[in-house]
C-alpha positions, 0 to 999 in steps of 0.5 A, a space after each residue: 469541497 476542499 480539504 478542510 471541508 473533508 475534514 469536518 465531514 469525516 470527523 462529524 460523521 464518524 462522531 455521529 456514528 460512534 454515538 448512534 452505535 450506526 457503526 456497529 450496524 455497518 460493520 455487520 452489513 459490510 461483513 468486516 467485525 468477521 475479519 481481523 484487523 489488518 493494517 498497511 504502512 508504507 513509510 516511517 520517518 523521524 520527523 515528517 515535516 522536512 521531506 512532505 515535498 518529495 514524499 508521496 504524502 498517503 506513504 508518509 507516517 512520522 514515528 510519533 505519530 506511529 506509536 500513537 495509532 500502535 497504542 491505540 490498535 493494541 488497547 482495542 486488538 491483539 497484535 498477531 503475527 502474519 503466519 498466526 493470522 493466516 493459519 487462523 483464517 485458513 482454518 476457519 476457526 473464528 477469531 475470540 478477541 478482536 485480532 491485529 496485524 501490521 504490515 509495511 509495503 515496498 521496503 524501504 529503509 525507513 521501515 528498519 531504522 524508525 518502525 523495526 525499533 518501535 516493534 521490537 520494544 513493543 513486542 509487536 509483530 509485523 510484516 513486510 511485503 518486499 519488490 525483491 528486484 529493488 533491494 539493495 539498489 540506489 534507485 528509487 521505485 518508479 512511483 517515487 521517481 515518477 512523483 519526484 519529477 512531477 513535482 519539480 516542474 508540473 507546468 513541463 511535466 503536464 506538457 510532457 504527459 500530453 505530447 506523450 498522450 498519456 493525458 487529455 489536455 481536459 484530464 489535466 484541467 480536472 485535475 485543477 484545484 486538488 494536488 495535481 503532480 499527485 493526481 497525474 500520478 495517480 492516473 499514470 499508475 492506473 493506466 500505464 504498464 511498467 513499460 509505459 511507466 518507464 517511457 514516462 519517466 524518460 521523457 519527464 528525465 530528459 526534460 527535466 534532470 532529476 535532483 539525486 539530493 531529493 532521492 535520498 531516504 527512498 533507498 530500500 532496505 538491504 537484504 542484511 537488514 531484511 535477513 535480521 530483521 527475519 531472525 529476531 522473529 518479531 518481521 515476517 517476509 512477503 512478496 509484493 511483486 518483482 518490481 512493483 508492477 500493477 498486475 491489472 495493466 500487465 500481460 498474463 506472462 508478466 504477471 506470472 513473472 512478477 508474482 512466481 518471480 518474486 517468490 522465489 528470489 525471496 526464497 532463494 535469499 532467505 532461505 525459507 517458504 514466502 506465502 503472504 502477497 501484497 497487490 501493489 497498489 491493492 489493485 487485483 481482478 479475476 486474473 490476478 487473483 488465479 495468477 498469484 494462486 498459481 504462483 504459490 501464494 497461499 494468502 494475499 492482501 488488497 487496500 479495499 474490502 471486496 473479496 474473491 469469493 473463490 480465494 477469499 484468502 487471496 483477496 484479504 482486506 486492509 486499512 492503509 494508515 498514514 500521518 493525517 488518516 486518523 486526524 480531526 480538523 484541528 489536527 488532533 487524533 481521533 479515535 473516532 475517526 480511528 474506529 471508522 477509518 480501521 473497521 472500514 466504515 469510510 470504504 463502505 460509505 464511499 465505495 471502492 475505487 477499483 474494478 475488480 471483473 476482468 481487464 483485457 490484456 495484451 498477449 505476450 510469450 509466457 516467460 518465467 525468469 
């Protein structure tokens, strides 16, 4: 099915189910009318359109079309900050009204120049899960690097991939007909440690070059900004690890690093208790979870709606947002496709692409920098 078809399909069925009310019924089923609403963004930008070839398009979310899914989140919820929502949950005490929190991943720059403004004149507040390891720098995340280069020669860059034995020549060929650079990023991400990321990524350089011009608006926010962003009391800081790293295809020694790391070069720099935790890429199992329990983290954040049941408060769910996620086929926002992608019905429907048992891996010295 193609991407229209998708289209009609998501809207048609989220129509049926707001007329039928069927969507109440999955809510309960799925438990989420229990939990408030958490919501993930990544990327705000003036003016989408420009930059979609070298912007990973599910980050991506212009500024007008971010006040316009803000407005309608703030008529149905009330917008809580992160440390309110935590001290509830942690609580137990149920929530009265129907209750939102906002929430950015990585740091980038765009986040304090486009959706910093938004929030405060709004007062709305919000929250940003920061790769410490990388603010302030000039280098963009591996996962944007990564894409950047695939995009600029996919026929080399597939080549490079299977002379690497990343992937099958017949893993390339399932990846025909849908976007492609991004389907290899996908799998890449999925399967890869960040050592075997960054060998991809030099090989993908050495055959290709990168085009510097295509980093620019992937720099990270400087820790000026994120520190005055802090002190107007509208952002509240967490970890999303040091590096960006996705815990399940790292080694238990490095996981504690980049989970116990993290917080504490956070807390060195601002100078005040990180509790909050975004998985990278919303990927956790059993031993991610123990691992960011031990590192100090008293509530974490996933992108899927299964749950620790011995850290619930370690495996809270989110909906990730984005330019197109609300849309009908016309191009149009709706709020029935709104009300279906924010209660978690399409997650419920669909199913979660994750494995959240336990993930064998490799046995590495303990090292805690």
């Amino acid at each position: 099915m193609n991407a229209m078809g998708r289209a009609h399909l998501k809207t048609g069925l989220a129509l049926v189910l707001g007329v039928t009310r069927t969507d109440r019924l999955i809510r309960l089923m799925s438990g989420t009318r229990r939990l408030p609403l958490v919501v993930g963004y990544h990327r705000v930008v003036d003016d989408g359109r420009p930059r979609r070839a070298s912007i990973i398009a599910p980050m991506l979310v212009s500024r007008r079309m971010f006040e316009r899914q803000l407005d309608w989140i703030g008529r149905r919820f009330r917008f809580v900050s992160l440390d309110e929502l935590g001290s509830r949950l942690e609580s137990g005490v149920p929530f009265e009204t129907p209750t939102a929190t906002i929430t950015f991943d990585d740091g980038y720059r765009d986040m304090y120049e486009h959706a910093y403004p938004v929030l405060k004149r709004k007062g709305i507040p919000a929250a940003v899960f920061v790769v410490p390891d990388w603010i302030g720098r000039a280098s963009a995340l591996y996962h944007d690097r990564l894409y950047l280069l695939l995009t600029r020669d996919w026929p080399a860059s597939r080549e490079v991939l299977i002379d690497l034995g990343v992937m099958r020549p017949e893993q390339v060929l399932m990846a025909r007909g849908s976007n492609e650079p991004f389907a290899a990023l996908r799998h890449v991400l999925t399967t890869q440690s960040q050592e075997g990321l960054a060998r991809v990524i030099a090989a993908l350089e050495e055959k290709l070059g990168i085009d510097s011009g295509r980093l620019d608006g992937l720099r990270p926010l400087s820790w000026a900004m994120l520190a005055e962003m802090q002190r107007g009391g509208v952002i509240t800081v967490g970890s999303h690890t040091r590096t960006h790293a996705i815990l399940t295809r790292e080694s238990a020694s490095r996981m504690l690093e980049e989970t116990a790391g993290a917080r504490l070069a956070l807390e060195d720099r601002l100078g005040t208790p990180i509790k909050h935790f975004a998985y990278p890429d919303g990927a956790f199992d059993a031993e991610t979870v123990e691992t960011v329990a031990r590192a100090g983290y008293r509530f974490a954040y996933t992108t899927c709606h299964h749950r620790d049941r011995r850290h619930p408060l370690l495996t809270i769910p989110r909906s990730l947002l984005w330019e197109n996620s609300c849309l009908d086929p016309a191009g149009r926002f709706s709020a029935a496709v709104a009300s279906c992608v924010t209660s978690g019905i399409f997650h419920f429907a669909s199913g979660c692409r994750y494995r959240h048992g336990v993930t064998p891996r490799p046995v590495a010295p303990m090292v805690l920098r």
